[in-house]
Backbone as XML, in Angstrom:
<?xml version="1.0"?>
<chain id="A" units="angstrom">
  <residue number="1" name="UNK">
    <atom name="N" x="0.062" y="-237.068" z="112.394"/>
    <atom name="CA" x="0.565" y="-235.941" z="113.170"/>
    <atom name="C" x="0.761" y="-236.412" z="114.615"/>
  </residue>
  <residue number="2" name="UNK">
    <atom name="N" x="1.854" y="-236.424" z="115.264"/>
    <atom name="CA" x="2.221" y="-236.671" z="116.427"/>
    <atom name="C" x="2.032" y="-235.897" z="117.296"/>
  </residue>
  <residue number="3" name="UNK">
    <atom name="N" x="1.996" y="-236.074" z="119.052"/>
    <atom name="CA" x="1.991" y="-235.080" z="119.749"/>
    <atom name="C" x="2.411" y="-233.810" z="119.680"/>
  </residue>
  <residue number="4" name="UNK">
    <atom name="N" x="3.835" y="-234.095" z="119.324"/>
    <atom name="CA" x="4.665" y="-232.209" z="119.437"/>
    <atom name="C" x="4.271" y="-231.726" z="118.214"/>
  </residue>
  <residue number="5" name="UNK">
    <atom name="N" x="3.985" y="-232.367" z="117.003"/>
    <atom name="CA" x="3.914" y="-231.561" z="116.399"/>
    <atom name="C" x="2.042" y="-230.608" z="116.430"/>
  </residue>
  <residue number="6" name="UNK">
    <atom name="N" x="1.305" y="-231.715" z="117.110"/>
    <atom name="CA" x="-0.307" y="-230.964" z="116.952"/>
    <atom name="C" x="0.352" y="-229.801" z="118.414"/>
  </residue>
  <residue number="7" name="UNK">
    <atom name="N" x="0.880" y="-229.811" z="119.326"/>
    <atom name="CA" x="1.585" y="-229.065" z="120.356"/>
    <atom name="C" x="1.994" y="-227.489" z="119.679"/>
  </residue>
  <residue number="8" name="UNK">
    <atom name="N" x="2.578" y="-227.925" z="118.925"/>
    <atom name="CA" x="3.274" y="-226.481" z="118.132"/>
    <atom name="C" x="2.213" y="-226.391" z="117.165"/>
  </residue>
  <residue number="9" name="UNK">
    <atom name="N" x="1.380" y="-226.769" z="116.607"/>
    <atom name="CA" x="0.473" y="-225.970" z="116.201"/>
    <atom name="C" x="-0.557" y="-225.628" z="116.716"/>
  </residue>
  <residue number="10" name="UNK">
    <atom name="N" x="-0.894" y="-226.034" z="117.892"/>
    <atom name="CA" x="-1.926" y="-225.215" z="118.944"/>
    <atom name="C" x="-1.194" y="-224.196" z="119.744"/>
  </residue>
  <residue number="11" name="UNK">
    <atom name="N" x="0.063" y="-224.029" z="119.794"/>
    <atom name="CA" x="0.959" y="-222.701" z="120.435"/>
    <atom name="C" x="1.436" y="-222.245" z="119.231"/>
  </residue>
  <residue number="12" name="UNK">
    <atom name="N" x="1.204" y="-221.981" z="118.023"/>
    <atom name="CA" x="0.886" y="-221.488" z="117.103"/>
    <atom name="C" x="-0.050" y="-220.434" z="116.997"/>
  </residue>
  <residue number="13" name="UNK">
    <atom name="N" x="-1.364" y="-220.584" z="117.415"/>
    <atom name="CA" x="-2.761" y="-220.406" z="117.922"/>
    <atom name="C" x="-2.947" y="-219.354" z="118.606"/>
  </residue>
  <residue number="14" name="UNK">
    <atom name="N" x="-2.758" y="-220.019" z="119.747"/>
    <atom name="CA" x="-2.904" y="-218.900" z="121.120"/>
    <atom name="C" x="-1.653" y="-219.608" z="121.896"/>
  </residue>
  <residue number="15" name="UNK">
    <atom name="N" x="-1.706" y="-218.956" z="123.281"/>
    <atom name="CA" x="-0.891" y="-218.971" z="124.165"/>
    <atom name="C" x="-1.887" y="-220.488" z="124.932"/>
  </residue>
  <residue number="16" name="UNK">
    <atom name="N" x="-0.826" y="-221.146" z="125.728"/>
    <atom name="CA" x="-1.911" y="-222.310" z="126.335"/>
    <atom name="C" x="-1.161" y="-222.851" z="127.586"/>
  </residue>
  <residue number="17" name="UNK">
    <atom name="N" x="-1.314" y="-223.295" z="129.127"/>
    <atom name="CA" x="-1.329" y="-223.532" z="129.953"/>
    <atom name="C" x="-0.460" y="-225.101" z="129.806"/>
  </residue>
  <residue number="18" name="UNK">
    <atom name="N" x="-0.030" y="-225.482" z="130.622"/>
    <atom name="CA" x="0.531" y="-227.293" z="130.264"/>
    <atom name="C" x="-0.737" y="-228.255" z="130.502"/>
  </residue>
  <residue number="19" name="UNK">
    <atom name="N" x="-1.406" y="-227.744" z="131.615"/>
    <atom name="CA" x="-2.713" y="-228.329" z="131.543"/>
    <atom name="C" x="-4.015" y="-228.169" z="130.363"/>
  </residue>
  <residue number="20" name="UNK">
    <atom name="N" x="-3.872" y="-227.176" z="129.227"/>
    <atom name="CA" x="-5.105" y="-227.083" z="128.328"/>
    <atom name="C" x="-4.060" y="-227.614" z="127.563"/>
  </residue>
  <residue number="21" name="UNK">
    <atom name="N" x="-2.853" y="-227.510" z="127.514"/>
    <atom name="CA" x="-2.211" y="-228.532" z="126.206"/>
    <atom name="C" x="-2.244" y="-229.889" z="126.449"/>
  </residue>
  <residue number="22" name="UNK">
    <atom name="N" x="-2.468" y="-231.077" z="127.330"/>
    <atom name="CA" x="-2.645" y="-231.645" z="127.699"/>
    <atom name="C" x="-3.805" y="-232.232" z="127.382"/>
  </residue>
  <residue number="23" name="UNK">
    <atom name="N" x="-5.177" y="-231.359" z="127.678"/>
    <atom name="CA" x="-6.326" y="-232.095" z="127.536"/>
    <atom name="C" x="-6.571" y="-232.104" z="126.593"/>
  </residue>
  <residue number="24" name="UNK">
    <atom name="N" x="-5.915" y="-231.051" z="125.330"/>
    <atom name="CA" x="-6.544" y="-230.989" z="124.319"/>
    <atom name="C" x="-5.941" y="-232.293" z="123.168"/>
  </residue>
  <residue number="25" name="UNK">
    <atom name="N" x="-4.514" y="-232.775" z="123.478"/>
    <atom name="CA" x="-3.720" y="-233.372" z="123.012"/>
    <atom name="C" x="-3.992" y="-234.483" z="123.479"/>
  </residue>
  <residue number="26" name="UNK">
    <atom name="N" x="-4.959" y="-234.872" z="124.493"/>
    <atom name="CA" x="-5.280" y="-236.282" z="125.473"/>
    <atom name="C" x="-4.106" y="-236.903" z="125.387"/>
  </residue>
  <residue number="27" name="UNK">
    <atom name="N" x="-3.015" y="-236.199" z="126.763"/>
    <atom name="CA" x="-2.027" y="-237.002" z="126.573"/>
    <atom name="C" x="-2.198" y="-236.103" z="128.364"/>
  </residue>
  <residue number="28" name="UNK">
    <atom name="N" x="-1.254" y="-237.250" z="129.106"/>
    <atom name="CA" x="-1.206" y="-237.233" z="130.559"/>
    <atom name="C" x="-0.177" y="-235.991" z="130.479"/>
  </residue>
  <residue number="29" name="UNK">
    <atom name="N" x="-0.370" y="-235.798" z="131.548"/>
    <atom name="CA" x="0.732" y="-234.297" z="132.852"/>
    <atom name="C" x="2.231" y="-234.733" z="132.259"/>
  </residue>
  <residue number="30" name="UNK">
    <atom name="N" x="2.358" y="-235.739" z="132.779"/>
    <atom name="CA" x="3.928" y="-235.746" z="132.405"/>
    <atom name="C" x="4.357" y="-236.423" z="130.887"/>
  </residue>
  <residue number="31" name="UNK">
    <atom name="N" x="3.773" y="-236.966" z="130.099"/>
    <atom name="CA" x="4.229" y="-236.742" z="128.639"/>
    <atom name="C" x="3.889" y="-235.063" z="127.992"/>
  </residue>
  <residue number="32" name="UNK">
    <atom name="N" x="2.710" y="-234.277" z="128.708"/>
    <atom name="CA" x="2.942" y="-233.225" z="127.977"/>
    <atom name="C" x="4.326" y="-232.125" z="128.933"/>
  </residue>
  <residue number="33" name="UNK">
    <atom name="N" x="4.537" y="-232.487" z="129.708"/>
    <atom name="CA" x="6.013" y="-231.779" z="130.742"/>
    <atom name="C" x="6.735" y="-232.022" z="129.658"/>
  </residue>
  <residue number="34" name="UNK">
    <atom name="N" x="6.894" y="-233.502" z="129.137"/>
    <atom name="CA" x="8.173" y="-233.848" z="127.921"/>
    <atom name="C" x="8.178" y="-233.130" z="127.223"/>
  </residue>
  <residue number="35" name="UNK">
    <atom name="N" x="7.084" y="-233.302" z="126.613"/>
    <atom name="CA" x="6.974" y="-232.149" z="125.411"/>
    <atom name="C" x="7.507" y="-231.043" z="125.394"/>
  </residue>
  <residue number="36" name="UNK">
    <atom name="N" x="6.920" y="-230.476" z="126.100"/>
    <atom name="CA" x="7.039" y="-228.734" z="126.422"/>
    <atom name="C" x="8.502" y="-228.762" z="126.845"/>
  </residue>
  <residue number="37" name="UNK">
    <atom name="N" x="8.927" y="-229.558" z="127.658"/>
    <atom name="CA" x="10.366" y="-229.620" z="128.232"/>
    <atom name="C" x="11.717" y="-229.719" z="126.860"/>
  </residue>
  <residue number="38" name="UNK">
    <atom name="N" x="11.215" y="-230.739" z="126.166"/>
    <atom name="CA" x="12.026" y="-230.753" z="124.892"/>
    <atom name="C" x="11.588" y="-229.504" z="124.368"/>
  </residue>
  <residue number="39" name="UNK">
    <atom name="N" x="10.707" y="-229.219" z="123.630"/>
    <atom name="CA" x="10.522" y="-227.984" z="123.166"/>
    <atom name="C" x="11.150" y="-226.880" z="123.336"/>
  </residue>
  <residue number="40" name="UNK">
    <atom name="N" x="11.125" y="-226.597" z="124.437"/>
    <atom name="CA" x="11.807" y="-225.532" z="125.429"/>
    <atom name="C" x="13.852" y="-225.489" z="125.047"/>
  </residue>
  <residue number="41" name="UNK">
    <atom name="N" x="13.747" y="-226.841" z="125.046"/>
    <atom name="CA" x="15.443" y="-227.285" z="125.109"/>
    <atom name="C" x="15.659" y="-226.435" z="123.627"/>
  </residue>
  <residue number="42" name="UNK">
    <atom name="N" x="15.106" y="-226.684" z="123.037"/>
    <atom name="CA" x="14.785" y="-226.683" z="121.403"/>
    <atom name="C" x="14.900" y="-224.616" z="120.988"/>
  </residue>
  <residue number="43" name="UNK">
    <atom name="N" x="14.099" y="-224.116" z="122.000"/>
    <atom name="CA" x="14.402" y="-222.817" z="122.309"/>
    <atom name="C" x="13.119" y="-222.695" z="120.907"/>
  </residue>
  <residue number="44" name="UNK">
    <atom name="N" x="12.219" y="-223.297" z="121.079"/>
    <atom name="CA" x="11.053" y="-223.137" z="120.242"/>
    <atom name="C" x="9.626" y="-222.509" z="121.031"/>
  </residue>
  <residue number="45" name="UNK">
    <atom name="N" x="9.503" y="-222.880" z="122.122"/>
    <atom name="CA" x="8.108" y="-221.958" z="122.849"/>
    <atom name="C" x="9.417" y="-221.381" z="123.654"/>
  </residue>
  <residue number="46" name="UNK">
    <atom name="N" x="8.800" y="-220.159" z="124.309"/>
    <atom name="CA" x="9.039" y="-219.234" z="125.366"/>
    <atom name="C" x="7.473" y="-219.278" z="126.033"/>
  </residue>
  <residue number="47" name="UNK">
    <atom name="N" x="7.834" y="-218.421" z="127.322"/>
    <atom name="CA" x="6.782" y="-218.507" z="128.294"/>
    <atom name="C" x="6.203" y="-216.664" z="127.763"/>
  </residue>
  <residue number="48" name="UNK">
    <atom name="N" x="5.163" y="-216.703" z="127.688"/>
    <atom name="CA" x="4.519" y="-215.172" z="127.256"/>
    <atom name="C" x="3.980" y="-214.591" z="128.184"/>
  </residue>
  <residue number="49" name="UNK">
    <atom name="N" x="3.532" y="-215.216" z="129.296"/>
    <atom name="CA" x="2.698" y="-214.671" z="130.364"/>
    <atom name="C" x="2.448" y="-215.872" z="131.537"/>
  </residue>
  <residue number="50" name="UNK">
    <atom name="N" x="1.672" y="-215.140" z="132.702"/>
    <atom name="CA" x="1.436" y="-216.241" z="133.443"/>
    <atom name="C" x="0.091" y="-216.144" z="133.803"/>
  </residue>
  <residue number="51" name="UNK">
    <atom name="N" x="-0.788" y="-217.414" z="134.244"/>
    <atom name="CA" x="-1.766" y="-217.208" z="134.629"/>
    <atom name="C" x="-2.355" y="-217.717" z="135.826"/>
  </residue>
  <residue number="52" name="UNK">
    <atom name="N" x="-3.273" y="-216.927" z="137.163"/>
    <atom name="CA" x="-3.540" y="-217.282" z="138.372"/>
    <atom name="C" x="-4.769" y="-218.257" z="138.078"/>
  </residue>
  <residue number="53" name="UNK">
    <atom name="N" x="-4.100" y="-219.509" z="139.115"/>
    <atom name="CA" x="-5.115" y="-220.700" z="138.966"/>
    <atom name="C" x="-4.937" y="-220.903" z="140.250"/>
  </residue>
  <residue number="54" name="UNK">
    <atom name="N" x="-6.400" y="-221.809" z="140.355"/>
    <atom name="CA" x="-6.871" y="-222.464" z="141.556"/>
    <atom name="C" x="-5.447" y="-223.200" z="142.529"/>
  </residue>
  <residue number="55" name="UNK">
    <atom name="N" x="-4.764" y="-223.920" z="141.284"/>
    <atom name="CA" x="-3.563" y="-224.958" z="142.122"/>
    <atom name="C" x="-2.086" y="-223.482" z="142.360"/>
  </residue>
  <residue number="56" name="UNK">
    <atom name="N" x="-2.307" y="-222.673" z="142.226"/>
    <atom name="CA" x="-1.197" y="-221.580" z="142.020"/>
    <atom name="C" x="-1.251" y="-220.565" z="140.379"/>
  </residue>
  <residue number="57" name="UNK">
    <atom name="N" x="0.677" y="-220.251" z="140.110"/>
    <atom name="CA" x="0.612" y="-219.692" z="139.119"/>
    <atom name="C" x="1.327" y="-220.642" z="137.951"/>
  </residue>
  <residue number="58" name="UNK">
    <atom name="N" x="0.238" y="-220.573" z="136.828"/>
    <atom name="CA" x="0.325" y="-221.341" z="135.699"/>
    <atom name="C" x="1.262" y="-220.370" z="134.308"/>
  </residue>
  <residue number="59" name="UNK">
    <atom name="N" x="2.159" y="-221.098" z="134.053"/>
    <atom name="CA" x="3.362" y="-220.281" z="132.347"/>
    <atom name="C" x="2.314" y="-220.557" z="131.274"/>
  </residue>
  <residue number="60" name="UNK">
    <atom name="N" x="2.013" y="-219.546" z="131.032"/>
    <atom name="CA" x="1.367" y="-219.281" z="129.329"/>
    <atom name="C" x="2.336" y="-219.717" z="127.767"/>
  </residue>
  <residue number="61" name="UNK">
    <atom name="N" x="2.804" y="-221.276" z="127.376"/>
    <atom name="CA" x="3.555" y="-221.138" z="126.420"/>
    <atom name="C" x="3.192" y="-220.401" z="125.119"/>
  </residue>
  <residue number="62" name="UNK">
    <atom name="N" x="4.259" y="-220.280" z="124.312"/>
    <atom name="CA" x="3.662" y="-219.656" z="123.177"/>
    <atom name="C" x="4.563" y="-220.096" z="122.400"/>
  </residue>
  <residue number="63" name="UNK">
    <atom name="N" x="4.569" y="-220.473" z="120.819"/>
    <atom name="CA" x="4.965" y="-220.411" z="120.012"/>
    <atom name="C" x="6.251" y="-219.475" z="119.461"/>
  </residue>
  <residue number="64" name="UNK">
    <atom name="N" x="7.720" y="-219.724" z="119.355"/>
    <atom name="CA" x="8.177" y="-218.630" z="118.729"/>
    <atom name="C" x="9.277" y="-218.302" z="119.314"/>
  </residue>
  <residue number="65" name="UNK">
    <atom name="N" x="10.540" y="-217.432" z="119.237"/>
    <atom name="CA" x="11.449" y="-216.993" z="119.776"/>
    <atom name="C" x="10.757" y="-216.014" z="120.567"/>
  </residue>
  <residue number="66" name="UNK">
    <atom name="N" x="11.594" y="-215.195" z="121.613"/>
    <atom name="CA" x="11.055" y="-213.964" z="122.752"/>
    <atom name="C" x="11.713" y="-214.447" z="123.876"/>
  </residue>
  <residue number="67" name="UNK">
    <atom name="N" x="11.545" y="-213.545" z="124.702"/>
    <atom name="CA" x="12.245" y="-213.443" z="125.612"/>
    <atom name="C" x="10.991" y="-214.028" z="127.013"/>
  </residue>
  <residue number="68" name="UNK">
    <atom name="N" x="11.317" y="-214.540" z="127.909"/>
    <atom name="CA" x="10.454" y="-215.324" z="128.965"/>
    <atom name="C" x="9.581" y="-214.154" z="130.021"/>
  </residue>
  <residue number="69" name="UNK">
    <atom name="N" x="8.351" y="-214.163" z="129.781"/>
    <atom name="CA" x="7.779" y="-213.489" z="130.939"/>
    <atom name="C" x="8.165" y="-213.254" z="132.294"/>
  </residue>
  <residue number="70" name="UNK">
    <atom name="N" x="8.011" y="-212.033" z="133.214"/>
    <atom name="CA" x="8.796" y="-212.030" z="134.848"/>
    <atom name="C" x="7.701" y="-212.722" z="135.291"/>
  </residue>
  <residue number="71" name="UNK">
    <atom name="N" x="8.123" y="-213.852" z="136.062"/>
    <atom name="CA" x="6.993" y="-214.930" z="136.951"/>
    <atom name="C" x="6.211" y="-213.604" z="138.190"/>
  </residue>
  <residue number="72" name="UNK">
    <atom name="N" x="5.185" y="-213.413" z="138.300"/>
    <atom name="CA" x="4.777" y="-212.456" z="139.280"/>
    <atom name="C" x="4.995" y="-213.197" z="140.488"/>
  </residue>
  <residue number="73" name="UNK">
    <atom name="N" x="5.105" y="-211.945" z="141.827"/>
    <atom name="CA" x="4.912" y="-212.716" z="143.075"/>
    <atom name="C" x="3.813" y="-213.417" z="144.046"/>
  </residue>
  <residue number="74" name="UNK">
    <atom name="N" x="4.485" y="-214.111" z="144.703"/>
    <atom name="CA" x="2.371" y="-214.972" z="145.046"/>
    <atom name="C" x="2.263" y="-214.194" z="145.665"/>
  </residue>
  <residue number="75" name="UNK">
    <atom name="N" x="1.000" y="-214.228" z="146.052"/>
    <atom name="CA" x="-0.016" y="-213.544" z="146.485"/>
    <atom name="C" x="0.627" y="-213.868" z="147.942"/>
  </residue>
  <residue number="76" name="UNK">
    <atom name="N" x="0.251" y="-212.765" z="148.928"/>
    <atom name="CA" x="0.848" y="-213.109" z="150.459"/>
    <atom name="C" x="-0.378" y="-213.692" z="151.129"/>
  </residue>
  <residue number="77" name="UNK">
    <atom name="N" x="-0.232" y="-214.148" z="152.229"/>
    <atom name="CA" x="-1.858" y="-215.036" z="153.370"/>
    <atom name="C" x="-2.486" y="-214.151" z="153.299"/>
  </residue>
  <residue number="78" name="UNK">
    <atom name="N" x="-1.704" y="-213.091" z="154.198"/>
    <atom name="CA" x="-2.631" y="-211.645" z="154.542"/>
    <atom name="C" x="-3.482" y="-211.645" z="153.834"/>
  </residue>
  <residue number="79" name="UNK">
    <atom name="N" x="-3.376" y="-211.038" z="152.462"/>
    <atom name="CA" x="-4.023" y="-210.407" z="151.371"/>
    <atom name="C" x="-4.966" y="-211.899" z="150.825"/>
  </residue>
  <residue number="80" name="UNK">
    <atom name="N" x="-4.605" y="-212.653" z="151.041"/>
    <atom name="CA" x="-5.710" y="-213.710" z="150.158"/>
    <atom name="C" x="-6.572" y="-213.620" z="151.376"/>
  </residue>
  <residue number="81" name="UNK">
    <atom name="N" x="-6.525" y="-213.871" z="152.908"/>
    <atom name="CA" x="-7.471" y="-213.545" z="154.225"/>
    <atom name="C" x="-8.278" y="-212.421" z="154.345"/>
  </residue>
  <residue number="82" name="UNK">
    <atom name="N" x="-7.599" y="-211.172" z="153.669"/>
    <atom name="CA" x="-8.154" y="-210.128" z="153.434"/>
    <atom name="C" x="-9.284" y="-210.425" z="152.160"/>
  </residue>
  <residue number="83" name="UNK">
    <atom name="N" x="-9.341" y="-210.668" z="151.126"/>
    <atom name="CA" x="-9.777" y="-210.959" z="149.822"/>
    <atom name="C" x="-11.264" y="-211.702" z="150.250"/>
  </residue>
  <residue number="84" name="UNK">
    <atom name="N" x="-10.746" y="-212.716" z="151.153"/>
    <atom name="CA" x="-11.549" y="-213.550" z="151.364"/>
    <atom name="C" x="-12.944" y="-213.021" z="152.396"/>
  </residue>
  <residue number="85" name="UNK">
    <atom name="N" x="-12.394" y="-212.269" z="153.403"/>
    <atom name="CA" x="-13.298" y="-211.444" z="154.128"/>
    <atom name="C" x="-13.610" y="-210.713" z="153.398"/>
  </residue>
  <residue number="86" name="UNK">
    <atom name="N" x="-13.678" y="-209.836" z="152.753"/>
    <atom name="CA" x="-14.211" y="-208.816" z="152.019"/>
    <atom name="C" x="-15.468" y="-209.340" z="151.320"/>
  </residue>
  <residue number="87" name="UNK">
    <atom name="N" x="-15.330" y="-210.710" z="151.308"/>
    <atom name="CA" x="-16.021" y="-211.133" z="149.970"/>
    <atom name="C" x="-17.642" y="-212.032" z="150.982"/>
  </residue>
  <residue number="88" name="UNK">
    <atom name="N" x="-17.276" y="-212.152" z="152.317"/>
    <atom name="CA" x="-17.935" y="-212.649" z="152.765"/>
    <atom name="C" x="-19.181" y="-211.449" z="153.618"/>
  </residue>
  <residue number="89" name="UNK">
    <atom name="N" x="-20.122" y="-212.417" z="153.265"/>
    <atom name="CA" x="-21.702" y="-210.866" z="154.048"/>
    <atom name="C" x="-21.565" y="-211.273" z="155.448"/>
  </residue>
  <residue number="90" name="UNK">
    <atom name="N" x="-22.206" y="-210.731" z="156.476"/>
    <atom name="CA" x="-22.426" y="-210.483" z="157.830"/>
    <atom name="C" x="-22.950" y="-211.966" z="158.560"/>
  </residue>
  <residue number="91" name="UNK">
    <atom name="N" x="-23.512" y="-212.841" z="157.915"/>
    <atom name="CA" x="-23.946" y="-214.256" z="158.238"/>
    <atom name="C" x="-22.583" y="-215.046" z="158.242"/>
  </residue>
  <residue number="92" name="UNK">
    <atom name="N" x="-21.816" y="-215.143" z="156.536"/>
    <atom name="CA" x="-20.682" y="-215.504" z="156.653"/>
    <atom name="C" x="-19.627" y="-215.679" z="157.778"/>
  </residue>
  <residue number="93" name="UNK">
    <atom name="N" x="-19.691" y="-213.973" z="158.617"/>
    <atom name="CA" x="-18.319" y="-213.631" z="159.076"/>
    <atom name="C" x="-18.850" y="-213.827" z="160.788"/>
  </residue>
  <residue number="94" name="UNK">
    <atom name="N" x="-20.277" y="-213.831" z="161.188"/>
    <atom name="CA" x="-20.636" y="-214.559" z="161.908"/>
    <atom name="C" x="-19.858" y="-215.417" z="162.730"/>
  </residue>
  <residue number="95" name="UNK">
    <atom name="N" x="-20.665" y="-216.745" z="161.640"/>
    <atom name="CA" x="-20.373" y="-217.994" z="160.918"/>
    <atom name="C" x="-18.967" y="-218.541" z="161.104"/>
  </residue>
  <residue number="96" name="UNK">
    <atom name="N" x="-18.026" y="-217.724" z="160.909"/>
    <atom name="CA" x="-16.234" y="-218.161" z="161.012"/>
    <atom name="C" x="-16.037" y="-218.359" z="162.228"/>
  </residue>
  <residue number="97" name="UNK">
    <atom name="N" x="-16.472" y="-216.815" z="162.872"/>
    <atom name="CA" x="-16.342" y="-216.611" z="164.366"/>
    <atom name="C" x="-16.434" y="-217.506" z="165.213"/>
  </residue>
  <residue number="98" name="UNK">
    <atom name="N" x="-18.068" y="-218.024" z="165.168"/>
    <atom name="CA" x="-18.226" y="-218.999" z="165.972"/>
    <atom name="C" x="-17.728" y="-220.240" z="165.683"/>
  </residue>
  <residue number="99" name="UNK">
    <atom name="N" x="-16.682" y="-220.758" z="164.389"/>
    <atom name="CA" x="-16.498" y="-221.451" z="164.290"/>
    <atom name="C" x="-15.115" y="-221.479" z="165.055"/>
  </residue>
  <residue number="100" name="UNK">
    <atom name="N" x="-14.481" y="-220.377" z="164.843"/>
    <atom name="CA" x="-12.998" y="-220.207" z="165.779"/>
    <atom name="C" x="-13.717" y="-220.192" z="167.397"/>
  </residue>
  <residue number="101" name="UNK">
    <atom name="N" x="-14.795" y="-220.175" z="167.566"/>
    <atom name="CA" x="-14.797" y="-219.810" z="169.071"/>
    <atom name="C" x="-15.038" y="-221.161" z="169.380"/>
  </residue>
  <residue number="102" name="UNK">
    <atom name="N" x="-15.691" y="-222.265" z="168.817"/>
    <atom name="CA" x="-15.671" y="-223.385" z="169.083"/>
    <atom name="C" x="-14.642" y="-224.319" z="169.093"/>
  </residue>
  <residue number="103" name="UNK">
    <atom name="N" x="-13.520" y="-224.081" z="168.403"/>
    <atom name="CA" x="-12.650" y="-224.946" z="168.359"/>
    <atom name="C" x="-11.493" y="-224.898" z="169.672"/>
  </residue>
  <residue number="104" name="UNK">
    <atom name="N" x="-11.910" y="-223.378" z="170.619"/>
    <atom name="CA" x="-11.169" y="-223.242" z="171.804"/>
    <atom name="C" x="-12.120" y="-224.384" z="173.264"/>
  </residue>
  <residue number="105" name="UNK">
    <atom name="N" x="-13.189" y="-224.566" z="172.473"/>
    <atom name="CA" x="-14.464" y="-225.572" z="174.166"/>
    <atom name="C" x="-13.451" y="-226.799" z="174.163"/>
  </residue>
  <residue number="106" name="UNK">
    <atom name="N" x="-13.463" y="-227.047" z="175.169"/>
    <atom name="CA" x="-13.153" y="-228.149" z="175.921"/>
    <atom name="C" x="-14.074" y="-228.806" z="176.467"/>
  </residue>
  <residue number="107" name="UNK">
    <atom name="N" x="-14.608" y="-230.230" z="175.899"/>
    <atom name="CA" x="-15.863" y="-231.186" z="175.949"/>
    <atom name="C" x="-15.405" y="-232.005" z="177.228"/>
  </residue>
  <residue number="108" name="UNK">
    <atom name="N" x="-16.796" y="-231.632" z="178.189"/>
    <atom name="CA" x="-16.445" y="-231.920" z="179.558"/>
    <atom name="C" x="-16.691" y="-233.676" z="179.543"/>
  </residue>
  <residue number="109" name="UNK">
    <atom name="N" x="-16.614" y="-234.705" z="180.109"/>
    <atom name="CA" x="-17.062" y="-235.923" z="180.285"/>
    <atom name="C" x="-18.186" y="-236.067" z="181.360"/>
  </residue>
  <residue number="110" name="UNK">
    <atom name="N" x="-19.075" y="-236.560" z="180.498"/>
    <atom name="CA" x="-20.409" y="-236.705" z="181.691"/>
    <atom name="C" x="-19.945" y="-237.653" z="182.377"/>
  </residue>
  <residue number="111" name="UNK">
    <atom name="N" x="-20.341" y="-236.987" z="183.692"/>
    <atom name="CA" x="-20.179" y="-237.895" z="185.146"/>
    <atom name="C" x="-20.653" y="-239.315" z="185.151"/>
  </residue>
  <residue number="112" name="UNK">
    <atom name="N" x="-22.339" y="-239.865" z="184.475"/>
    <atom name="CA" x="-22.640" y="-241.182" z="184.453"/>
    <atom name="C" x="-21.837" y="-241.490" z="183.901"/>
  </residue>
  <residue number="113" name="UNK">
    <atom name="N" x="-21.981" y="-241.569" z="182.498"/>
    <atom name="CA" x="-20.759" y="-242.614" z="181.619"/>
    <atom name="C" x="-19.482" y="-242.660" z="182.534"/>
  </residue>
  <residue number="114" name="UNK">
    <atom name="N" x="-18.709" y="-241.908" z="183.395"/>
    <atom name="CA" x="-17.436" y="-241.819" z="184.248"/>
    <atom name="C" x="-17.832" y="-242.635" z="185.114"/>
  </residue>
  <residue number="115" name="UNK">
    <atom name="N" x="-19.125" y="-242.740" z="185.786"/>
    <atom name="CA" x="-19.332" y="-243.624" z="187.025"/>
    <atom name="C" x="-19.587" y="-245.193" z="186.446"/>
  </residue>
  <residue number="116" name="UNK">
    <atom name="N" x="-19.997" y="-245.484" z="185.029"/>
    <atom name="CA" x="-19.760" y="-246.411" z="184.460"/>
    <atom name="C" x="-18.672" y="-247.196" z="184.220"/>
  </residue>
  <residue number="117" name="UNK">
    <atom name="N" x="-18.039" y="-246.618" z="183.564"/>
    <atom name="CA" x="-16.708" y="-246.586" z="182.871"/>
    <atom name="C" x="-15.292" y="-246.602" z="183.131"/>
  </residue>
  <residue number="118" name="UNK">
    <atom name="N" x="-15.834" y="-245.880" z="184.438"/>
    <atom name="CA" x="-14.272" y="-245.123" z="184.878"/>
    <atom name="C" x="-14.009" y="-244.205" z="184.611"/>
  </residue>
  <residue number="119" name="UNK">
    <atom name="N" x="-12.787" y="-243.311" z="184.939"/>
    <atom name="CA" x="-12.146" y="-241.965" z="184.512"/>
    <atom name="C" x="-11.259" y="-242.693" z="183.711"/>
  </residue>
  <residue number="120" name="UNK">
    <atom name="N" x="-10.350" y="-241.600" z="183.208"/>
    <atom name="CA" x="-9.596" y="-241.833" z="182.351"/>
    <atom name="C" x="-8.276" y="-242.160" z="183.164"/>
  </residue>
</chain>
């Protein structure tokens, strides 16, 4: 049994990511792109859904004729900045603060090392 074909029978299965078809098939990123890419040509998987991952949004293939899932829209900064505060307690948000307030100091040059050294 060759790649595409253990491919189409795990999107047979369930619906699966290019990355879980991949690991499961122990075959690299871009021979399973081929795959799926021929496949696709082939008008044998359609996309069924999509799913939110760490690297962005991931196509759910599936097995079968159908019509292609609507890709949702990303997520905007705002709302992931928002998400992200919400999620953080009172130490956290602290914590940021002073980290934005530090990155405005301007680190003075001690005078010995200057009387050493020189100015700049």
């Amino acid at each position: 049994m060759n790649r595409t074909e253990k491919t189409i029978a795990l999107l047979k299965i369930k619906p699966l990511t290019t990355r879980q078809i991949s690991e499961i098939i122990h075959c690299g990123m871009r021979g399973t792109l081929g795959i799926v890419g021929k496949l696709r040509k082939q008008s044998l998987i359609h996309i069924c859904g999509y799913r939110r991952q760490r690297q962005g949004i991931a196509a759910m293939w599936r097995y079968g004729i159908g019509v292609d899932a609507v890709k949702p829209p990303p997520v905007p900064c705002a709302e992931r900045s928002r998400k992200c505060r919400e999620g953080q307690g009172v130490e956290e948000h602290a914590f940021a603060l002073a980290r934005q307030r530090a990155k405005k100091w301007k680190i003075k040059r001690d005078p010995l090392v200057a009387a050493f050294f020189g100015s700049k």
